[in-house]
Steps between C-alpha positions, in 0.01 A plus 500: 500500500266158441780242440338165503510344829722204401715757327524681868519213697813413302655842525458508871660212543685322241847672594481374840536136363931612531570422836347126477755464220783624661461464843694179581780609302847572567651858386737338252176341311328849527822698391641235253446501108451122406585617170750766398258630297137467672386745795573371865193485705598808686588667136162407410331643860659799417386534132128405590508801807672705243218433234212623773715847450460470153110436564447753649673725293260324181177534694566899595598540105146351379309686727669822405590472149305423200611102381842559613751282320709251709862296418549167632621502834856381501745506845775499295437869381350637839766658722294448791477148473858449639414702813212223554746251469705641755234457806409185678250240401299628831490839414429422135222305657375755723501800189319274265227479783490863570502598129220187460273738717583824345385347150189348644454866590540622192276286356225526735520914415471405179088621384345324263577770207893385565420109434456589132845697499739341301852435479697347246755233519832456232361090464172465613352816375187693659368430797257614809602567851338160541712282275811683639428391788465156380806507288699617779360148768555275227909727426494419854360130517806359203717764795359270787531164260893591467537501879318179538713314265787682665431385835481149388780498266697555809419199710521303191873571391740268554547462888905551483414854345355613818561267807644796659180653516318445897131478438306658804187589527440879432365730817115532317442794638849598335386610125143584632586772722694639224238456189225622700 
């Protein structure tokens, strides 16, 4: 499929943008909600690996089925999202990475005669392959935003909220081994 090469550069890579967010961090800031009611950053690893399923899932639909009809995604209602939850940030990491690649796949079988395929979303209504694909890295981008702020927020708290924490200096090799 002819994605735009911006478009592909971004899909490539934009996930892998993680491990610079959380790499310094200790477990309790990757485990922790900051808020009772917000995501933890590991919550929020596992919904965006758990979204790539639902990808996938989306793209084989379009290319199968004529303008196939699609509900918001919502964890809350997906049994397998607790099962994601369950795993480690590394492994999280590391299926995100291998389902990355089995997408890109899927895209690159993709002819030309499957670009204008269409699929239709509960919000944003009809779209192409293409501006799936687009919805999905900019789903993924507010995803990547969340962990960002999350990572900060952290640090930022009041220092008597976490001066039990030791900072070290993750192994690097640590996270890439495992996302690779």
């Amino acid at each position: 499929m002819n994605l735009q090469d911006h478009t592909t550069e971004r899909f490539l890579n934009q996930h892998k943008t993680i491990k610079s967010y959380i790499d310094d961090l200790p477990p309790e800031a990757i485990y922790s909600r900051l808020s009772a009611d917000k995501f933890s950053i590991h919550e929020t690893i596992a919904y965006l690996t758990r979204y790539h399923h639902v990808f996938i899932y989306r793209l084989k639909s379009i290319i199968k089925e004529v303008n196939p009809f699609f509900e918001i995604y919502k964890p809350d209602y997906d049994p397998e999202f607790g099962f994601s939850c369950a795993k480690s940030t590394g492994s999280l990491l590391h299926e995100m990475y291998r389902l990355r690649e089995e997408i890109c796949a899927l895209l690159e079988k993709a002819d030309e005669e499957c670009a204008s395929r269409v699929g239709t979303h509960a919000v944003l209504g009809r779209m192409t392959i293409s501006q799936w694909t687009e919805f999905f890295l900019l789903h993924e981008s507010t995803q990547l935003f969340k962990i960002f702020k999350l990572a900060g927020s952290f640090w930022s708290m009041k220092t008597e909220q976490h001066s039990n924490v030791i900072h070290l200096p993750r192994l690097t090799n640590y996270l890439d081994e495992l996302a690779v």
